[in-house]
C-alpha angles and dihedrals in degrees: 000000000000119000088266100077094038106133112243126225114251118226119186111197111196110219142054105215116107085265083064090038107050088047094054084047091054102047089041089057086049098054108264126130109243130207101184111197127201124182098204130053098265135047111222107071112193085007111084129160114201135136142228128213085358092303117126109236140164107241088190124047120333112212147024127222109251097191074082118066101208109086099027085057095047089054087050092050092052095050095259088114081108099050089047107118137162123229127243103262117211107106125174142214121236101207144136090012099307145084099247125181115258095251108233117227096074145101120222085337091315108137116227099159110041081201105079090034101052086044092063100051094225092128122057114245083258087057098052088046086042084064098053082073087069092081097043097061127084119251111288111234097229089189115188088333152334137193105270087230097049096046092045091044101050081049102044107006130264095280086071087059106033088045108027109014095043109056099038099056077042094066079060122031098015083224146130109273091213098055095049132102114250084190084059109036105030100027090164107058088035084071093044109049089053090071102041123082094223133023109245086047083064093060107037076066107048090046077048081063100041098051091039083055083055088217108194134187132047125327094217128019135195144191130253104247093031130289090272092079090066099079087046084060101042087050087058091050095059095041082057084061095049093260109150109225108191115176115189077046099116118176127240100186152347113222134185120247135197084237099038132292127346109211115200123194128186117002148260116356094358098052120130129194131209119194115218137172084224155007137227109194100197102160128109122293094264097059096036084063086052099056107038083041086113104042109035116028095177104057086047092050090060094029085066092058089063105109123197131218110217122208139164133225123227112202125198137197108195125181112245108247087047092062097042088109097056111111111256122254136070098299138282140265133230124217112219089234092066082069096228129146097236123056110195131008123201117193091216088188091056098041111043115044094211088057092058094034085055094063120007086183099050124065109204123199138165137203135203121220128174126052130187116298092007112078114107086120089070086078088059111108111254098255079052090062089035077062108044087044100057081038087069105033092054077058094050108039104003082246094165100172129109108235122249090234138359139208135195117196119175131193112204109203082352096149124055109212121219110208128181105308101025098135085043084057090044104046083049087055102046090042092058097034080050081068086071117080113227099008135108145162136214140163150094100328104058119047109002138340087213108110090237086046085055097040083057094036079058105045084045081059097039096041096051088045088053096043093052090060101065093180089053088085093062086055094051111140089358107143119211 
């Protein structure tokens, strides 16, 4: 037989997000044949292209870190180098009544330079003299583990976190700063500051390193067209290769097999089975817990303690002239504590060039509304958000105009939390689901929600599948 009728090893990944994605393109480039389910109409997840007005827009999330490599490379693998752009990158604080600049010498809202802080008058003149304690008080023992707000405000005082911390973790987790892990979130700062004596101390060297590193380039990147048109073109990309990708294909079970992995979906008469070497499960925690139930209790036992904040997206179309008095930049946040509806607001036309170029007449923006443990207004109808939102931003801006169009987006569980103890949960889940040969897991909950953590969450999964099939080598770029 010649290397071109080798069989090649089938591997069904179950999920369509870019975590589900990223793995199938993996093990496609590798070799494998891919069958790629989704439950629901559409591949992408939290990744969604759409537009407003006729103007092409992300209604998820927007852009990808590029200090990591992961999700900028897979957009270059799958011809996307071109549409690769960076954002315009002057964002604001709305805080204490005022739109303030987000003072620069800091790390997720960390202060490592007073300067630039007590320049910006986001703290009160007692917070910044709250900080100074910082370097009076003996080295805190972090232990395993501590709540990123707890551990910043017994340094420098609760203002740093409620005005600085919080919004902006929120702008990526939508959660509680003082529930989440600074192990997980900030690694590392977390290392650092186990060895420095104060906190500030921490990230004045880590910012030392970076700028010794000379690191260049943006920071985030985007793509023209929006970010939700990656995981369409990953999806292409595997189907080059001969993956199957099937949406409206959700999965009833995952059962064991004397051969390898027997994969249901739907029930009773109209059941259908797919046989598969392997499995990658790349859906959220809770059906990933559904699906291993049988095979592996105790990483269902810990994947049902991942909790999800759930958020929705406002998008607005303005006509130009309405929006001229709106401050330059890519948009502002807003800290919890400041007691507003929105969280956050981009000013997509300001801070992606292929938004403005798509419309010179039409100025498009987006609000976020809804955090963790705060999202009763979610139940709210759309025109209700649309509200609330221009409510805050006349406060804001004095932007006064009734947009053009409007566009409401939720994500319902859309964000996994990581609370103290999260590696420990997920070294405890992949050590269990490691006890099944030829099945993995990856995704969002586990080692990022950023789009380059899942792209990584996704090539772990793909690479230990591949590796445990040792003849899959021999069928490399094979076609059937």
């Amino acid at each position: 037989m010649s290397a071109t009728d080798t069989p090649r090893h089938h591997v069904v990944v179950v999920g369509g997000g870019i975590s589900g994605l990223a793995a199938a393109h993996r093990l496609a480039e590798a070799g494998a044949r891919v069958t790629l389910l989704e439950g629901s109409g559409r591949v992408g997840g939290k990744l969604l292209a759409g537009e407003i007005a006729g103007v092409p827009v992300d209604l998820g999330a927007e852009s990808m870190l590029a200090r990591r490599p992961e999700a900028v490379g897979l957009a270059r693998a799958v011809g996307l180098a071109d549409r690769l752009q960076a954002p315009a990158a002057t964002a604001l604080l709305w805080t204490r009544g005022e739109l303030r600049p987000l003072p620069q010498g800091h790390m997720m809202g960390v202060p490592g330079d007073l300067g630039p802080l007590a320049a910006s008058g986001v703290l009160s003149p007692e917070g910044l003299a709250r900080i100074s304690r910082d370097a009076e008080l003996p080295r805190t023992e972090l232990g395993e583990d501590v709540a990123i707000g707890a551990y910043v405000a017994e340094r420098m005082g609760r203002e740093v976190v409620d005005r600085l911390v919080e919004p902006l973790l929120g702008g990526v987790y939508a959660g509680d700063a003082y529930r989440i892990s600074m192990r997980t979130a900030v690694p590392q700062l977390f290392e650092a500051a186990r060895t420095h004596r104060t906190l500030a101390g921490a990230v004045r060297d880590l910012q030392a390193r970076a700028a010794a590193r000379q690191q260049s380039g943006p920071v985030f990147m985007g793509v023209e067209g929006g970010v939700g048109r990656l995981p369409l073109a990953v999806a292409d990309a595997v189907r080059a290769r001969g993956g199957v990708i099937r949406t409206q294909s959700p999965v009833a079970a995952v059962e064991r097999a004397a051969d390898g992995w027997r994969v249901v979906l739907g029930t009773g008469s109209g059941a259908e089975t797919l046989a598969a070497d392997a499995v990658v499960v790349a859906t959220p925690a809770h059906d990933a817990a559904r699906l291993l139930g049988p095979h592996a209790r105790a990483a269902v036992t810990d994947l049902a303690t991942v909790e999800y904040a759930s958020m929705a997206l406002v998008t607005m179309a303005f006509r130009r002239s309405d929006a001229a008095a709106l401050p330059r930049g890519s948009g502002f946040l807003v800290p919890p504590v400041d007691g507003r509806k929105i969280k956050a607001a981009t000013f997509s036309s300001d801070k992606w060039r292929w938004n403005a170029d798509s419309d010179p007449d039409l100025f498009v923006l987006r609000t976020s509304i809804g955090r963790f443990g705060d999202e009763a207004d979610l139940e709210r109808e759309d025109a209700d958000l649309v509200a609330l939102s221009l409510a805050d931003l006349g406060a804001a801006t004095g932007l006064a105009a009734a947009p053009v169009a409007s566009r409401v987006t939720r994500w319902r569980a859309g964000l996994p939390q990581y609370p103290v103890g999260h590696l420990e949960r997920v070294a405890r889940i992949r050590a269990d689901v490691a006890r099944l040969p030829g099945l993995r897991v990856c995704g969002a909950a586990y080692d990022g929600v950023g789009i380059p953590a899942c792209v990584s969450s996704a090539h772990k999964a793909a690479d230990e599948i591949l590796a445990a099939l040792p003849t899959l080598t021999a069928g490399a770029g094979t076609r059937e």
